[in-house]
N, C-alpha and C positions, 0 to 999 in steps of 0.2 A: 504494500500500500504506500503511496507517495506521500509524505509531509511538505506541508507549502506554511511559510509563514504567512499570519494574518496581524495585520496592525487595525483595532477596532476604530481609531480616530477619537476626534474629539464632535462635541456638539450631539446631534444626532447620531454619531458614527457608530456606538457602538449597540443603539437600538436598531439600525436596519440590519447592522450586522450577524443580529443576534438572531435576527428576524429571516438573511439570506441564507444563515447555516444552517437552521433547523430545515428549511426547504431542502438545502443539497443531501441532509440527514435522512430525512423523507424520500428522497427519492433514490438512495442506498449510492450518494457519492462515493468510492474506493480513497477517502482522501482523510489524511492527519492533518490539524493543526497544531501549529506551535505560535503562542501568543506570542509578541514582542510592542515594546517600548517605544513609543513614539507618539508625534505629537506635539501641542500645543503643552500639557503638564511637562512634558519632558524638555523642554524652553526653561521652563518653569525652576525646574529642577536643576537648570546651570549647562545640560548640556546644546552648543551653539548652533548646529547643526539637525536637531530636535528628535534625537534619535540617542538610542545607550549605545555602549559599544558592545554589549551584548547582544542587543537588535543586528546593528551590522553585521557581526558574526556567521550571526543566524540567518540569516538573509541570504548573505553570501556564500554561502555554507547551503541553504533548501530549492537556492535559484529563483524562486516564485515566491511574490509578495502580492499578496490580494488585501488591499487596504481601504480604509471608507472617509472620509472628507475630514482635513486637517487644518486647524488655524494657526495661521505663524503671528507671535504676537505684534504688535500694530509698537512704533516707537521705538525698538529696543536694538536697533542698527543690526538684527538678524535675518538670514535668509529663506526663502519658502521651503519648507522641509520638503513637500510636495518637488520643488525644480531640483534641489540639491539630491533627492533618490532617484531620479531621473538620468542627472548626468553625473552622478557617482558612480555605477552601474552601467551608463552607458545606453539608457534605453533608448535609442537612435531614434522611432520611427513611433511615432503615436498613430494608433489607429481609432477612428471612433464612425460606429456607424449609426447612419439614420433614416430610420423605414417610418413608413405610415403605419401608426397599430390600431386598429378596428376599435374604438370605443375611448380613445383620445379625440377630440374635437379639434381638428386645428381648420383656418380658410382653404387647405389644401383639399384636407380629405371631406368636406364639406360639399368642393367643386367637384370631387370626384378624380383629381390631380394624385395619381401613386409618387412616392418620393424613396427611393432608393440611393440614398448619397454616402458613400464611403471618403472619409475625409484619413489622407497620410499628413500629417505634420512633421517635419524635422523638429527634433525633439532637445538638442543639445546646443547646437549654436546660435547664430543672430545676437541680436541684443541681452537672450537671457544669458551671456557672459557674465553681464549684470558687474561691465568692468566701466566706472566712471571717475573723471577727475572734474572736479571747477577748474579750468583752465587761468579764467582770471574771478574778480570777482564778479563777473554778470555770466559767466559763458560757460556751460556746464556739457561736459564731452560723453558721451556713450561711444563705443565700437562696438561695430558690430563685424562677428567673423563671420562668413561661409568658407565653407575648406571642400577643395574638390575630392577627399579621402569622406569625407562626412557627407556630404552631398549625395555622392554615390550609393553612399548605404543606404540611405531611406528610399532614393528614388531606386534601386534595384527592387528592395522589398515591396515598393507601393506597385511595379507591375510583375515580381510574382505573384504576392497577392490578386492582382486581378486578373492573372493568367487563372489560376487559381480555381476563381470566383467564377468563372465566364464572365469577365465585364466584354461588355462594348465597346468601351472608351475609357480613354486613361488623360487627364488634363492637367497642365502647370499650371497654375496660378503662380502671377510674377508682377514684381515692379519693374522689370529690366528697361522699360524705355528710361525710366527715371535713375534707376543706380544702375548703370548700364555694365560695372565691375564686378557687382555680387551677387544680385543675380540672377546679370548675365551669364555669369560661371553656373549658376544652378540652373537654369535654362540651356545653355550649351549642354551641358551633362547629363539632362532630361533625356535631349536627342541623339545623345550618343547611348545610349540604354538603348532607346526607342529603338533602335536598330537591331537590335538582339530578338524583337519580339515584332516580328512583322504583322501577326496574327492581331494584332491589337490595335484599334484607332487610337491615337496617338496628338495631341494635339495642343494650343496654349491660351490663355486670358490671362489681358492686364488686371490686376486682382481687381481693383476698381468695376470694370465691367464685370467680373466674374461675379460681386457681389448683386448689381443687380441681376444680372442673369435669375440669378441663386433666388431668390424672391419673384420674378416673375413665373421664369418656367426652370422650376426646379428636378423636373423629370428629363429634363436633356441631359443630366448628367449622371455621369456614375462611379468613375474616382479620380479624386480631385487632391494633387500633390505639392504641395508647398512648404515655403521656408515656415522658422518656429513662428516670430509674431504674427504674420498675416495666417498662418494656419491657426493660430490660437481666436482669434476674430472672425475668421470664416467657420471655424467649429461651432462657436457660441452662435451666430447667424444660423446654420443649419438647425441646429436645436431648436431654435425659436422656431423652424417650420416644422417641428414635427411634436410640439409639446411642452416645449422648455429642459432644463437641464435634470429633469427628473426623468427623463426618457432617452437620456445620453449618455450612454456604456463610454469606456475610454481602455484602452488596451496601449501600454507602452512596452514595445520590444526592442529587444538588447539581445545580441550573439551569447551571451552568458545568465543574464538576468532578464526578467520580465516584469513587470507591476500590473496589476488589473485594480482599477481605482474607480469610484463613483468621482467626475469634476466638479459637483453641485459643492456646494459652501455648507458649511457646519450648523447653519442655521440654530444657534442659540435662542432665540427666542421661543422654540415649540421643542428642546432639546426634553428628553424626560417626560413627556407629554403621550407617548405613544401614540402620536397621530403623524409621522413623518410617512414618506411614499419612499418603500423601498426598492421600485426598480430601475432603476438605473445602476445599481449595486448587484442589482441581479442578472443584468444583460450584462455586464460587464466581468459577474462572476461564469455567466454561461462561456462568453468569449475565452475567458480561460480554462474553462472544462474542455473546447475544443482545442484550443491551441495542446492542450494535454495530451491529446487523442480520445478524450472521454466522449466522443458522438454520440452515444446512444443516449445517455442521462440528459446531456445539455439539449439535445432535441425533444427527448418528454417535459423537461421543465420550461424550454420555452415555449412549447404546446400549449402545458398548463397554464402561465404567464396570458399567453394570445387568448386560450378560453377564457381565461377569468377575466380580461381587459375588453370584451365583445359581450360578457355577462351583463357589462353596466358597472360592474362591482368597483369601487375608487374610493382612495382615499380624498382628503378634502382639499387638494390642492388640482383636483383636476376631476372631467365627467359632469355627468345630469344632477344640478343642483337639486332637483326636484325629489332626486335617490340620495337618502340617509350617505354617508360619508362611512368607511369603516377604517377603525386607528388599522395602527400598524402590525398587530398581533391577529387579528380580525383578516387582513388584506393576506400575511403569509398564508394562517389557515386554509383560506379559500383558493390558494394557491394547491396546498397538499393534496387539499380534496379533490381537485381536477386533477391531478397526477394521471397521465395515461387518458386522458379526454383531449381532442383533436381541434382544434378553431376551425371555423368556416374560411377565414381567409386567413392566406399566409402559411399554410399547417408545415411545420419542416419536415423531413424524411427521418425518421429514426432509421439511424443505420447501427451497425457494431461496432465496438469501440476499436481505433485502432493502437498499434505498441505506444507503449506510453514514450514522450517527448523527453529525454534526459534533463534534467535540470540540476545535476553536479556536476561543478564543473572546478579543476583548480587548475590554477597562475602563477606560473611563477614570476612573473614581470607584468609589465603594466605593457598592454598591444600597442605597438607607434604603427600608427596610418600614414604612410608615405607614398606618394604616387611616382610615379616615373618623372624624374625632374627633368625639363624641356632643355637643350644646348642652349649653349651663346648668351648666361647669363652676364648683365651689366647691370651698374649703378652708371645713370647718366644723368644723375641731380637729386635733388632735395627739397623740399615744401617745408619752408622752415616757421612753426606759428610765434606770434609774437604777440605782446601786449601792448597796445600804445592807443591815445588817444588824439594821435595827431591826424591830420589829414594826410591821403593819400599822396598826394604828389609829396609831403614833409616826408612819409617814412620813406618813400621811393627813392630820395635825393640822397639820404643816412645809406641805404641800403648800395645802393651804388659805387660809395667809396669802398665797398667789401669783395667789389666781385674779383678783382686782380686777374691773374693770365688762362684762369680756370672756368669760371664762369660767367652768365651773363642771368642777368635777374630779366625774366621771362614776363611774369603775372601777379599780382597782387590784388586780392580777393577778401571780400568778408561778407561773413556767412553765404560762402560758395558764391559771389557773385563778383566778376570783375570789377576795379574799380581803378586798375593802372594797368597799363600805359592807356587807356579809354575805359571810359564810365558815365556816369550822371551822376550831376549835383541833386538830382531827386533821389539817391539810392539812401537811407538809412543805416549807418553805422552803429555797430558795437564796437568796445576796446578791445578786439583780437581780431588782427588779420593773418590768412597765408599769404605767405610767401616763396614762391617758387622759381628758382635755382636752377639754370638745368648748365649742362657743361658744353664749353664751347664745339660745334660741329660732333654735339653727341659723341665726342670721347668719355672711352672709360672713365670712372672716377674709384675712388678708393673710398671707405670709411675714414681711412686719415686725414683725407682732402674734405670731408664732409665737415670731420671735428675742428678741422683749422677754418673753415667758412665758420661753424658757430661759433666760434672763440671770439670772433672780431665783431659779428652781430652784437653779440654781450653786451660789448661795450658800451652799446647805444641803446640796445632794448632788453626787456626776460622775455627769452624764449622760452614758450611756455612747453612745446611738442614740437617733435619734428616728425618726417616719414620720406624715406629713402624714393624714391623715382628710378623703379628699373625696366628694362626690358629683356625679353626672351626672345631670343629667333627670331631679334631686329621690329618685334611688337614691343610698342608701348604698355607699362600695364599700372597706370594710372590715367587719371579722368583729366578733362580739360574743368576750369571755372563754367557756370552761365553768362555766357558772354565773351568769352573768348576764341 
């Protein structure tokens, strides 16, 4: 029998929980628990990270972590326990999927509109680096990474997955007209997959358009792949069409580890109350019955689940107001009792279980993702940021006496907008501009030549950040100003 650790959460968490095992109980899951430490009290308790290190252990140690909604506390310069087991773990590829369920009301299924939307989210990089400096005192910097080693991994898994699945279609969502470097690397990288799997339509939206899409006709799609922040905002958008976040399973997958997690919020105020809706806890614990190979169970429970949600039967945050509301102990029961009862729509195939999915795994090293690095790397400049509130022709003229036989000062920009050698006196300034460097007729440069160009800047301003300017195979692989 496999043991999978269970973290219960805080708020609600550890009543739906209590509420999704007695179900997997009921329906003779082959599965151990092993409770572990985490959380909002475990903040509490001093640990930064909001976990013991007995949790870790165990974790790392049973492979699967099936967890219920966590609060990280609010003020206390700590981070989301929820992101930090994410990319401690490594779980690359967030999956979360959303169907129309027979006896949710939403404008879709109302109009008779089916919604089958499988959302992959990159689950490690972008902005949840969660790496920021105040550059000066108005100008507060975020990076954001995408890495074409990380890229890769999700966008391979988001069209096995849909090889998988029998999708139809497999779509980026992307900003790349706009960050046309990061990604564009994620979009390049989409369609270099896309080649391995001809079988598949294949195709992209500016996330922008993709969102209304997503709201109009949300039946044109079927899996939709994106970086962490826009997939985390097109997740919760999806939701919204099929129910809100009580109806949104979330599966994060990792080469070693895995999480199956309800994303709905701890909701305090009805905590203890036994009236919380627990499925989304339970689509998300079935998602990982299957990822198990446990098919037969996970297909009778979500039979059950669809029969009892086409009953009428709801707890009070969704359904016919006109039908009594049942808490949460009320809503599993009714669960149990359809065990082996079929829904009209939707009904899944119980099939047999297949060998169960390995989930021990040990390390002796920490995996480095490196891709095949491209020839003809060069540094051919520098973007050097600085603080100053002078005018741009004032810093331009300082900047000037620095360049000597190596460089030539190129563009000067703030916040991403030219403002030297041509600008407008309509353009609004803050005290931090870049300044970009590049070296005469694109010769090599050295980090020595780099350091000896800052030294003399000093002089005159605080450099707040800099960032090298190089190329590969004779490409540029930095961005120009707007405007230049």
């Amino acid at each position: 029998m496999t043991k999978i650790a269970v973290a219960k959460g805080d708020g609600i968490g550890p009543e739906i929980m209590d509420a999704v095992l007695g179900i997997f109980n009921a329906a003779g899951v082959p599965l151990e628990y092993e409770y572990v430490e985490m959380g909002k009290w475990v903040f509490d308790k001093g640990y930064s990270n909001g976990m013991t290190p007995e949790a870790q252990q165990t974790i790392e140690t049973l492979g699967i972590l099936y967890k219920g909604p966590m609060e990280t506390p609010k003020g206390k310069g700590v981070k989301s326990v929820n992101v930090t087991a994410r990319k401690t773990w490594n779980t690359y590829a967030n999956k979360r999927v959303f169907q129309t369920l027979h006896g949710v009301d939403t404008v879709f299924s109302k109009a008779g509109i089916p919604i089958d939307v499988t959302v992959v989210r990159e689950n490690i990089e972008d902005t949840y680096g969660g790496i920021e400096h105040m550059l000066t005192h108005d100008v507060a910097l975020t990076r954001r990474f995408i890495t074409r080693p990380g890229s890769e991994q999700v966008i391979r898994y988001a069209f096995e997955m849909a090889k998988k699945k029998g999708a139809r279609r497999i779509t980026c969502g992307h900003k790349a007209n706009i960050m046309k470097i990061t990604d564009g690397l994620f979009l390049e990288i989409f369609y270099s997959v896309a080649k391995e799997y001809p079988e598949l339509k294949a195709d992209d939206v500016i996330v922008d358009d993709l969102c209304m899409k997503l709201v109009t006709r949300p039946d044109l799609f079927d899996v939709v792949v994106l970086t962490n922040l826009q997939g985390d905002i097109v997740s919760d958008l999806c939701a919204g069409l099929v129910g809100g976040l009580g109806f949104a399973p979330s599966a994060n997958i990792g080469d070693h580890i895995c999480i199956f997690e309800a994303v709905h919020g701890t909701a305090p105020d009805i905590a203890g109350k036994n009236i919380a809706n627990p499925t989304a806890l339970l689509l998300s614990g079935i998602a990982m019955l299957r990822h198990l190979g446990l098919m037969e169970q996970a297909a009778i429970i979500e039979n059950s689940l669809l029969y009892t949600l086409e009953s009428g039967l709801h707890t009070g945050d969704f359904g016919d107001k006109s039908i009594p509301s049942a808490n949460t102990t009320e809503f599993a029961n009714a669960i149990v009792a359809n065990l082996g009862k079929t829904p009209a729509h939707g009904a899944k195939a119980v099939m047999p279980n297949m060998p169960m999915t390995p989930t021990h795994f040990k390390l002796e090293k920490n995996p480095m993702l490196v891709s095949e690095e491209m020839a003809g790397e060069q540094i051919v400049g520098v973007d050097l940021f600085i603080e100053s509130a002078e005018q741009p022709t004032e810093v331009a003229n300082k900047l000037l006496a620095h360049t000597g036989s190596l460089f030539k000062l190129v563009t000067i920009s703030n916040r991403g907008t030219q403002v030297w050698p041509k600008g407008s006196v309509f353009t609004n300034l803050i005290n931090q501009y870049r300044c970009r460097f590049e070296s005469l007729e694109e010769a090599p440069l050295t980090q020595v030549d780099i350091l000896e160009l800052y030294k003399k800047v000093m002089v005159d301003f605080k450099v707040c950040s800099l960032e090298l300017l190089n190329m590969w195979d004779g490409k540029k692989a930095y961005s120009l100003a707007q405007g230049q």
